[in-house]
DRENDO-1510 file (C-alpha; in Angstrom, 1 decimal, always signed):
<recs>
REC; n; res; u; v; w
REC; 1; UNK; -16.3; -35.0; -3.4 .
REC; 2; UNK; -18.3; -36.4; -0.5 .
REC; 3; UNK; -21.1; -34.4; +1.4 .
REC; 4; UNK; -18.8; -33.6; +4.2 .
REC; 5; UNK; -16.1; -32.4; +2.2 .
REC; 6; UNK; -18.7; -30.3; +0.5 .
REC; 7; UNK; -20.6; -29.1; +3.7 .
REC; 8; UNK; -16.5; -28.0; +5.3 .
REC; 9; UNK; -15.6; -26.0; +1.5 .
REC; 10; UNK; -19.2; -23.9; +1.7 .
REC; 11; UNK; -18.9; -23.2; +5.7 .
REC; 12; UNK; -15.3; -21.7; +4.8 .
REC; 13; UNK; -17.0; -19.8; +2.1 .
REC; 14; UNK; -19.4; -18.6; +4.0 .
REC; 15; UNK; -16.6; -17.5; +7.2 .
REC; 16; UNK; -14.8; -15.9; +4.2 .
REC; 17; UNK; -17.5; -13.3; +3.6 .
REC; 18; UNK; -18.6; -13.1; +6.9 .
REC; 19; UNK; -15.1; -12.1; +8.1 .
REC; 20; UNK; -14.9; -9.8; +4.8 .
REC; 21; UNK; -18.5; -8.0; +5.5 .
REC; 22; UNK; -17.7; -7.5; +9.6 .
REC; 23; UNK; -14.1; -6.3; +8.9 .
REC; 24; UNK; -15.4; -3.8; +6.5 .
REC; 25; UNK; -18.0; -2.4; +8.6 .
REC; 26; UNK; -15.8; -2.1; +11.5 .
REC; 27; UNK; -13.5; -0.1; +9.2 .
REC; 28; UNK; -16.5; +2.7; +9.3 .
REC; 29; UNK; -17.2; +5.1; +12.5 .
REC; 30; UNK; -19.7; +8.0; +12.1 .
REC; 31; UNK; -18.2; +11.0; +10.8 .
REC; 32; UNK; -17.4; +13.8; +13.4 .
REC; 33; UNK; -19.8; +16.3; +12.2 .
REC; 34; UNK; -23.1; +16.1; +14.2 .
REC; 35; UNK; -26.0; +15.0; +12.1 .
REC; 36; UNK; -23.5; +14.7; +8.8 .
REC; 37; UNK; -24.4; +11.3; +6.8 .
REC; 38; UNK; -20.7; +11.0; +5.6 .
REC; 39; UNK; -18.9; +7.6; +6.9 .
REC; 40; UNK; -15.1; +7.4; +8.1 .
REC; 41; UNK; -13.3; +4.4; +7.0 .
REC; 42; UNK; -10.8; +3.5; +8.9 .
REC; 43; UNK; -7.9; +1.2; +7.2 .
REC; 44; UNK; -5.1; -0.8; +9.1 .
REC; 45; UNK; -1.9; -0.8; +8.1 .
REC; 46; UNK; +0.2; -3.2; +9.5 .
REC; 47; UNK; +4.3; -3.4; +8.9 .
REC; 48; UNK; +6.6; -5.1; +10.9 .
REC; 49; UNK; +10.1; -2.4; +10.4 .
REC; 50; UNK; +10.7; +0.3; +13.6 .
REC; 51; UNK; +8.8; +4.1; +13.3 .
REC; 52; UNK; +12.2; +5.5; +12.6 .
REC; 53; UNK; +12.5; +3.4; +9.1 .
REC; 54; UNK; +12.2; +5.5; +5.8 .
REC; 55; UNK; +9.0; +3.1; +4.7 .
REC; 56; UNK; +7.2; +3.8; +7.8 .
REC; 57; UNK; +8.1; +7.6; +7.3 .
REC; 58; UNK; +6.3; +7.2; +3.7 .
REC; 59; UNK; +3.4; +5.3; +4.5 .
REC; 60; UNK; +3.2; +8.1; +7.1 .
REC; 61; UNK; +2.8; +10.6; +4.5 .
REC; 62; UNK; +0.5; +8.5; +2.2 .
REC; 63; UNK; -2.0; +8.5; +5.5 .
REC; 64; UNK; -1.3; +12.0; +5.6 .
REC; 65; UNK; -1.8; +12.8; +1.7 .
REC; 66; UNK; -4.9; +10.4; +2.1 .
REC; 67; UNK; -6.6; +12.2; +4.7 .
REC; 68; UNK; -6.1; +15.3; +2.7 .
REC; 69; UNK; -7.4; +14.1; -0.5 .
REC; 70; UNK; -10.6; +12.5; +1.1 .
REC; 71; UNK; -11.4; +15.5; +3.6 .
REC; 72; UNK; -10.6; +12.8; +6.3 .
REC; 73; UNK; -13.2; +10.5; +5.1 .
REC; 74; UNK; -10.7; +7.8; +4.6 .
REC; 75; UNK; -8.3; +7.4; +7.3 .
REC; 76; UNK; -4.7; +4.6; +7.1 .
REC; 77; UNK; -4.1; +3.3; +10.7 .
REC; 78; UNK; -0.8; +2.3; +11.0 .
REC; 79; UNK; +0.6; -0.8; +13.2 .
REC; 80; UNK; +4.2; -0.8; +13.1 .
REC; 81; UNK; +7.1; -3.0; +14.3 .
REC; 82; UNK; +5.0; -6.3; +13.7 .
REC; 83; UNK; +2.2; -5.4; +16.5 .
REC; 84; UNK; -0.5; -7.3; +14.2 .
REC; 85; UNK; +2.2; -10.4; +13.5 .
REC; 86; UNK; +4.5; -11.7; +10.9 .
REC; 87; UNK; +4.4; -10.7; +7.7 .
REC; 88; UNK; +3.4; -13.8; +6.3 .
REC; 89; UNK; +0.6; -14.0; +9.3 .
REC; 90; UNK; -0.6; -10.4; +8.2 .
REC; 91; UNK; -0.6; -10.7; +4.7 .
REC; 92; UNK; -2.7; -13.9; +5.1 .
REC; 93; UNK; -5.0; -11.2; +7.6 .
REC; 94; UNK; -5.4; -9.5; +4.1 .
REC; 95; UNK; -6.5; -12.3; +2.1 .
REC; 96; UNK; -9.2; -12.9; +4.9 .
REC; 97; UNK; -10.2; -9.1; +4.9 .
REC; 98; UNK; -9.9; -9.3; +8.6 .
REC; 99; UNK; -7.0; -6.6; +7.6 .
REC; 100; UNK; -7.5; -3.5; +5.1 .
REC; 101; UNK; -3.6; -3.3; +4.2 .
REC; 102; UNK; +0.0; -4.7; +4.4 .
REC; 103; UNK; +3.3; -3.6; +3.9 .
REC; 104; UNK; +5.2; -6.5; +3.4 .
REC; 105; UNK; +8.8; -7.4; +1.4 .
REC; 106; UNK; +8.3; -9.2; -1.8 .
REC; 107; UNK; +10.2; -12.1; -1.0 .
REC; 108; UNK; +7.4; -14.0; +1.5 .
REC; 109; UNK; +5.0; -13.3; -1.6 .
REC; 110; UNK; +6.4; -16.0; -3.5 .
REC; 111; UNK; +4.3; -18.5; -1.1 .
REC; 112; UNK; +1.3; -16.7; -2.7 .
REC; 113; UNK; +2.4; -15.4; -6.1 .
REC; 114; UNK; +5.1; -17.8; -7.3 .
REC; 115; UNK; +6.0; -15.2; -9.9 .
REC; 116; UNK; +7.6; -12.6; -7.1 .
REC; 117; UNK; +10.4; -15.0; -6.9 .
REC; 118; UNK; +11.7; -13.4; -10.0 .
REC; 119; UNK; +13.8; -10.6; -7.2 .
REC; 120; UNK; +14.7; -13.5; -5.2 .
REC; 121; UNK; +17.4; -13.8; -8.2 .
REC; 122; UNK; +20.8; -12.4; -7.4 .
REC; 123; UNK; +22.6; -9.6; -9.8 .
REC; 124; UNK; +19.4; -9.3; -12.0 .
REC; 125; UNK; +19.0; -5.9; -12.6 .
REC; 126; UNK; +22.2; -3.6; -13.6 .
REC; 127; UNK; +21.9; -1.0; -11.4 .
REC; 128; UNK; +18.8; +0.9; -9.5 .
REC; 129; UNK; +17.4; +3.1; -12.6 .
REC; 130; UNK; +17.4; -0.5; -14.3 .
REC; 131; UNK; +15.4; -2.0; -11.3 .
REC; 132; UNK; +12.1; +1.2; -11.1 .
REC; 133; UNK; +12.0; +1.2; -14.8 .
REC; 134; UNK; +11.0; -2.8; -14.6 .
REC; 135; UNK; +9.1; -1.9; -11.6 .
REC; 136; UNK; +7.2; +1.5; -13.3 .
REC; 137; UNK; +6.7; -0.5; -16.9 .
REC; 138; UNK; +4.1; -2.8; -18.0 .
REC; 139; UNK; +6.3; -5.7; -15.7 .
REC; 140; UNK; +6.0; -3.8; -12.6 .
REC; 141; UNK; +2.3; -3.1; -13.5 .
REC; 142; UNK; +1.8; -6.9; -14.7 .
REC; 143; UNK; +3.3; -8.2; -11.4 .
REC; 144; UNK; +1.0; -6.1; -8.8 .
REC; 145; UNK; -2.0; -7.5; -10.7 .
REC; 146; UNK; -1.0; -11.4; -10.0 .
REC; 147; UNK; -2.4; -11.4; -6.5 .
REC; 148; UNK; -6.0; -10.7; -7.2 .
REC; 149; UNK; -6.9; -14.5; -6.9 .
REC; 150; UNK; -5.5; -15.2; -3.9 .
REC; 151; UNK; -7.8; -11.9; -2.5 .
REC; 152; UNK; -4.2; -9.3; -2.9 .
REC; 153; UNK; -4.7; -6.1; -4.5 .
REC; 154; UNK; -1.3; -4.6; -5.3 .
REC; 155; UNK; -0.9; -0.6; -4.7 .
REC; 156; UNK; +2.8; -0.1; -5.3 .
REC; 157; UNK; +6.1; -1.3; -4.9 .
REC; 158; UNK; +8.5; +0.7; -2.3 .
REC; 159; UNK; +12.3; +1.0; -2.6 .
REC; 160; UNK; +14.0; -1.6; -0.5 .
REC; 161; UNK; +17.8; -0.9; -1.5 .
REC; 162; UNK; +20.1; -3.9; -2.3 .
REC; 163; UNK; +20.6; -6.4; +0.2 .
REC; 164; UNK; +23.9; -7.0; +1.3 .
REC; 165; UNK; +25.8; -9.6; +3.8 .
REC; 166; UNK; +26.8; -8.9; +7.5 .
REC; 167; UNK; +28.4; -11.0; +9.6 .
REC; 168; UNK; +29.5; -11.5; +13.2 .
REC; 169; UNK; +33.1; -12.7; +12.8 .
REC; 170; UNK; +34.2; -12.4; +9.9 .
REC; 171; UNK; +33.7; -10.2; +6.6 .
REC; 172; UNK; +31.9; -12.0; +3.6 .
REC; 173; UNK; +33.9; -11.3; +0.7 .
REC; 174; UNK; +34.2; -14.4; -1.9 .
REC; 175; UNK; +31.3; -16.8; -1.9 .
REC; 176; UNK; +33.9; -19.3; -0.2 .
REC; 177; UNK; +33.6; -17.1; +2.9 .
REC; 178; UNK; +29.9; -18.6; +3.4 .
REC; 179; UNK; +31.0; -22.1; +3.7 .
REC; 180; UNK; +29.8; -23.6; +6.6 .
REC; 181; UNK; +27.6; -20.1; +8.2 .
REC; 182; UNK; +24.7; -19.7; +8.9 .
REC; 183; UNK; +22.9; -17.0; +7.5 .
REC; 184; UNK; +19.2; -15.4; +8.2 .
REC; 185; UNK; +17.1; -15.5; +5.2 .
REC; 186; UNK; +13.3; -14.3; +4.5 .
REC; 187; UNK; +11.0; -17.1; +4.4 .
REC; 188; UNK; +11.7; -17.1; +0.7 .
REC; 189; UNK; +12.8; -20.2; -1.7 .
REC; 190; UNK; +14.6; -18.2; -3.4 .
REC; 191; UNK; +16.5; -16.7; -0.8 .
REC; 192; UNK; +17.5; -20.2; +0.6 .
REC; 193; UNK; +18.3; -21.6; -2.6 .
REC; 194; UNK; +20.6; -18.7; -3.0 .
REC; 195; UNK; +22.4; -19.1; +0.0 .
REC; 196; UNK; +22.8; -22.4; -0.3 .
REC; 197; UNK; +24.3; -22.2; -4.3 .
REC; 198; UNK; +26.8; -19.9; -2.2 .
REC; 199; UNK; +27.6; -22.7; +0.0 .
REC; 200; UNK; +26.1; -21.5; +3.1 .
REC; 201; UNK; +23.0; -22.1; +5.5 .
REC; 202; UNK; +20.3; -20.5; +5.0 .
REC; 203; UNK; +18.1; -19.7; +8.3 .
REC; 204; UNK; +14.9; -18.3; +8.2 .
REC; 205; UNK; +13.8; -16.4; +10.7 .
REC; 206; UNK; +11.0; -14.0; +11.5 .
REC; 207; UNK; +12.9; -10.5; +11.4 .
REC; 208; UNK; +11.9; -9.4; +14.8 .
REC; 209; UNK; +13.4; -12.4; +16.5 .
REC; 210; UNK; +16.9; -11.8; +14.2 .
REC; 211; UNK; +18.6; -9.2; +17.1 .
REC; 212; UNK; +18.2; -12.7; +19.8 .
REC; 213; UNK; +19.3; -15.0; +17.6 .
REC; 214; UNK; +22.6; -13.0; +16.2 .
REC; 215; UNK; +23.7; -12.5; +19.9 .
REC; 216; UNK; +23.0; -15.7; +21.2 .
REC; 217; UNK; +24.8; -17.1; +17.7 .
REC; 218; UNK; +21.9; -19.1; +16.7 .
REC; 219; UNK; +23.0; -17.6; +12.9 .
REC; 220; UNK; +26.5; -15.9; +11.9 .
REC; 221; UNK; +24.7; -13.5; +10.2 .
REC; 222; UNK; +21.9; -11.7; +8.3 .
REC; 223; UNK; +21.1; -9.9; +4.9 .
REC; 224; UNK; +19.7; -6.7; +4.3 .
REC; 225; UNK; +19.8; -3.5; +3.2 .
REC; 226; UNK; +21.7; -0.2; +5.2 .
REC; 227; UNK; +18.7; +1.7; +6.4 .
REC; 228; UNK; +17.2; -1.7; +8.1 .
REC; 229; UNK; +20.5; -2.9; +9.3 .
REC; 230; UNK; +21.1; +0.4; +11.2 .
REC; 231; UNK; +17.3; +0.9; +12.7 .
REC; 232; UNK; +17.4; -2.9; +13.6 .
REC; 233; UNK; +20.3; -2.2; +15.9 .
REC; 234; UNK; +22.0; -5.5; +14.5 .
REC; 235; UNK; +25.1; -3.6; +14.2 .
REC; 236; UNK; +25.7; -3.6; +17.9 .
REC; 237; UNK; +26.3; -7.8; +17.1 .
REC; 238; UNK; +27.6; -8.1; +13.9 .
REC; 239; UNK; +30.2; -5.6; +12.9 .
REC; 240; UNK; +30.8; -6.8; +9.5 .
REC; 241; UNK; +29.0; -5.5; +6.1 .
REC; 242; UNK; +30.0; -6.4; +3.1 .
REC; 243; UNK; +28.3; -4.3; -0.1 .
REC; 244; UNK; +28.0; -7.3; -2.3 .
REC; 245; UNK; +24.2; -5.9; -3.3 .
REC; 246; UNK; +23.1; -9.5; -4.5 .
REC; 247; UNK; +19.2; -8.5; -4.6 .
REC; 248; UNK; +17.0; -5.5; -5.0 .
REC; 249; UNK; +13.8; -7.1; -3.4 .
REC; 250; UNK; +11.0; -4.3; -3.3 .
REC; 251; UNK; +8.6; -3.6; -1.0 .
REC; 252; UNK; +4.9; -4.0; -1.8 .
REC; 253; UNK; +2.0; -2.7; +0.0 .
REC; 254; UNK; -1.0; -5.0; -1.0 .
REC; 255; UNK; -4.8; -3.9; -0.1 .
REC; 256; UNK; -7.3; -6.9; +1.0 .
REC; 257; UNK; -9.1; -7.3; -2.8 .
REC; 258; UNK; -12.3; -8.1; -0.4 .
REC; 259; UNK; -12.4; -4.9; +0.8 .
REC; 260; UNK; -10.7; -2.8; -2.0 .
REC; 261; UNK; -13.8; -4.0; -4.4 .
REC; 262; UNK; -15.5; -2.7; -1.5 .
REC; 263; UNK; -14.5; +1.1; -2.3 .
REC; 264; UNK; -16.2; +4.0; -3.8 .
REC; 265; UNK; -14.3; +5.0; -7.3 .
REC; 266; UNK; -13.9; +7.9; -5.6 .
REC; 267; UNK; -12.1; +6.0; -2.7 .
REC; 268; UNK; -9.9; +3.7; -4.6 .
REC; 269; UNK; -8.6; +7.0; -6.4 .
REC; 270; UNK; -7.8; +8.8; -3.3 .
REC; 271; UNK; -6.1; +5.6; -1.9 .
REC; 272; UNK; -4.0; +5.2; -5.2 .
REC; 273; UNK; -3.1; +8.7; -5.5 .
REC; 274; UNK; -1.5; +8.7; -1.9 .
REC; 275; UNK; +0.2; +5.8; -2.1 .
REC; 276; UNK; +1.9; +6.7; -5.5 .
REC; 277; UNK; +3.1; +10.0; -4.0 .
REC; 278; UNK; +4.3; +8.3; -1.4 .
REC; 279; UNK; +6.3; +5.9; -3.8 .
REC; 280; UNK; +8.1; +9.5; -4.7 .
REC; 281; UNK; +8.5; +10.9; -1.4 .
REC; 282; UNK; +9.6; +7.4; -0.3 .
REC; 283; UNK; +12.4; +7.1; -3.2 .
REC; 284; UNK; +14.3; +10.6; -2.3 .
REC; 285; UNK; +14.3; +9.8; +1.5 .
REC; 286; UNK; +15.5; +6.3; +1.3 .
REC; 287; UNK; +18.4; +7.2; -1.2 .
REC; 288; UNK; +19.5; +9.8; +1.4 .
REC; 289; UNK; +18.9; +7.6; +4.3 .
REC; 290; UNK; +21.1; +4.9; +2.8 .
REC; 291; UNK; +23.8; +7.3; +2.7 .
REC; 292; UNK; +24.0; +8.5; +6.0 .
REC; 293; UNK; +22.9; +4.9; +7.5 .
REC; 294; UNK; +26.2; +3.8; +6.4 .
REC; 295; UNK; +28.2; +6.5; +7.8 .
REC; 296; UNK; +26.2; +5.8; +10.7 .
REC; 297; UNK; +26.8; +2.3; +11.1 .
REC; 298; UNK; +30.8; +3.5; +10.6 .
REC; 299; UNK; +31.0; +5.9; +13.4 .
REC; 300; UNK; +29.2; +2.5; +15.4 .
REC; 301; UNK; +32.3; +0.7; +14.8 .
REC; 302; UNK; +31.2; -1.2; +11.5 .
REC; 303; UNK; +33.4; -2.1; +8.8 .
REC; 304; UNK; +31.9; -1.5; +5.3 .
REC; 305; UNK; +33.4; -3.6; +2.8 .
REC; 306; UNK; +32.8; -3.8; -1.0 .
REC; 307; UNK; +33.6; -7.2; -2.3 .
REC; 308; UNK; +34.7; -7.9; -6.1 .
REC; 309; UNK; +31.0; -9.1; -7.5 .
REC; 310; UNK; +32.2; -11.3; -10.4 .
REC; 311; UNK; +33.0; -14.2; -8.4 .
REC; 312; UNK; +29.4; -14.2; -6.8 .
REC; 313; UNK; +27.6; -13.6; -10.5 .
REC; 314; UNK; +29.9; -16.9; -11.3 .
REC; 315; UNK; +28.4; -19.1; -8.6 .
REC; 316; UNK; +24.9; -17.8; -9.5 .
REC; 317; UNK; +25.0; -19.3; -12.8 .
REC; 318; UNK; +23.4; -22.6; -12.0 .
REC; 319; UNK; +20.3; -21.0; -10.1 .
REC; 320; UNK; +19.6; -19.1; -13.7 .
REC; 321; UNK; +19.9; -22.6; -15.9 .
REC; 322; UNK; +17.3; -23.8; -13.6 .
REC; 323; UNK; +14.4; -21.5; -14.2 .
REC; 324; UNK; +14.9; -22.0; -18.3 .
REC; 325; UNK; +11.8; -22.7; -19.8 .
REC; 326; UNK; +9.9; -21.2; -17.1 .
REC; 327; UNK; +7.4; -18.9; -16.5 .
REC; 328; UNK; +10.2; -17.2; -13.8 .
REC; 329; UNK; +13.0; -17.5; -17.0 .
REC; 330; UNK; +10.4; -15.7; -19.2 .
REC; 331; UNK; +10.6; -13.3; -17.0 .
REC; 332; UNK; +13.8; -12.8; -16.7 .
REC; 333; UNK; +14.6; -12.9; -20.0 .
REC; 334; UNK; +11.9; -9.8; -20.2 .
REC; 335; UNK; +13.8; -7.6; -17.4 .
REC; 336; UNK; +16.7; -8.1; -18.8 .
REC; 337; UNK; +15.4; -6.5; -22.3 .
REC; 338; UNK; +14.5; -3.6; -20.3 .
REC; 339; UNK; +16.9; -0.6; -21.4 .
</recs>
């Protein structure tokens, strides 16, 4: 390596904890109290889904629960509706520590933990008890951990329903019906790949820029789950939503590893308590949110179709051989032990 090289790695080094140590201190205020010695820590929470979204209603109640638990000592600040940028841009704002937390969708994750691309497979799990006891057993536990090097604490997976097709003119209801479409996919491999085994075109786009390009037909359509569909508006443009429920991606909420390592024991316990009683609070409300979502989306002049699954779990079969012998097969083959 020559001198320059070497000079360039240790200056990014050195930005790296800089960065770290000023994000951290500007996370603490003086506490209220005149003359108390007691710090406030402030930590930002940035998501990019609208306020009305069950997830943002839970990580509401995990600030709540977190203020309780701590006295107010440690405070969550939340950005919503992408105010802080992308997910991929914020979660890379967490590896710097220039951002205490993230909520983000697994899928992106894959660019940073190659293992995540594990939910990118369609028709994996049975059914949803299948999918949180993978997620709430050693795999679950396993997975959260995988992020440490790249500076990604993992603090719990959120529910994130089954992703589903809908479309602008027409329903999607064999895999034939995606020849030639194109269709909005996370920046996710394994989203594209999938698309594309179905014979479509898979279009990623940041999800805040998805209502423009469905009305100006930049994409045929999208993939998602009820409750984001509906608060997205993206019902007003596509009218068509077809319940193939190909994935069950979770949400994860990662913590900057910079600045979690940076916590009291005391602290990290507070922070972890909150957020897995807001995994439980979060689970009841989406569950009940997905139900009315799609009667809402119904009375909004949405068609709700429920497409025969074999012939999709017959087109998948290819995307399964590939991953034999792989660290992603391995794990597949483990989830699917999971009774």
């Amino acid at each position: 390596m020559s001198r320059i090289t070497t000079s360039y790695f240790s200056l990014g080094l050195i930005v790296g904890v800089l960065l770290t140590v000023l994000a951290f201190s500007l996370l603490s205020n003086s506490g209220s109290e005149s003359g108390s010695d007691s710090q406030t820590k402030v930590l930002k929470l940035s998501h990019t889904l609208d306020q009305s979204h069950p997830v943002h209603l839970a990580m509401e109640f995990m600030r709540d629960r977190l203020a309780e638990k701590s006295g107010g000592l440690v405070v969550i600040e939340i950005f919503p509706n992408g105010q802080l940028g992308t997910e991929t841009e914020t979660i890379e704002q967490v590896q710097r520590g220039v951002l205490a937390m993230v909520k983000a969708s697994v899928a992106p994750m894959e660019a940073f933990t190659p293992e995540m691309g594990v939910f990118g497979l369609p028709y994996l799990f049975r059914d949803e008890d299948h999918f949180w006891r993978v997620l709430n057993g050693p795999i679950g536990k396993e997975l959260l951990t995988l992020g440490k090097p790249s500076g990604l604490h993992g603090l719990m997976f959120y529910e994130s329903g089954s992703r589903s097709f809908y479309t602008i003119d027409k329903p999607i209801l064999t895999p034939n019906d995606l020849d030639s479409h194109k269709i909005r996919v996370m920046r996710s491999k394994m989203s594209m790949d999938m698309i594309s085994q179905m014979g479509g075109s898979p279009t990623p786009i940041p999800f805040g820029e998805l209502y423009t390009a469905l009305q100006q037909g930049m994409v045929d359509g999208a993939e998602n789950n009820a409750p984001s569909f509906e608060t997205s508006r993206h019902y007003e443009v596509a009218k068509h939503y077809s319940l193939d429920e190909h994935t069950r991606i979770p949400d994860i909420v990662l913590f900057s590893q910079s600045i979690w390592e940076l916590l009291a024991p005391h602290e990290k316990a507070w922070v972890q308590e909150a957020a897995d009683e807001s995994v439980v609070f979060q689970r009841e409300l989406w569950r009940v949110e997905t139900q009315n979502s799609l009667e809402r989306l119904q009375k909004n002049g949405v068609t709700v179709y429920r497409p025969n699954k074999e012939p999709f779990l017959k087109k998948m079969a290819p995307m399964y051989q590939r991953f034999e012998g792989t660290p992603i097969g391995s794990l597949v083959e483990r989830i699917r032990e999971v009774r």
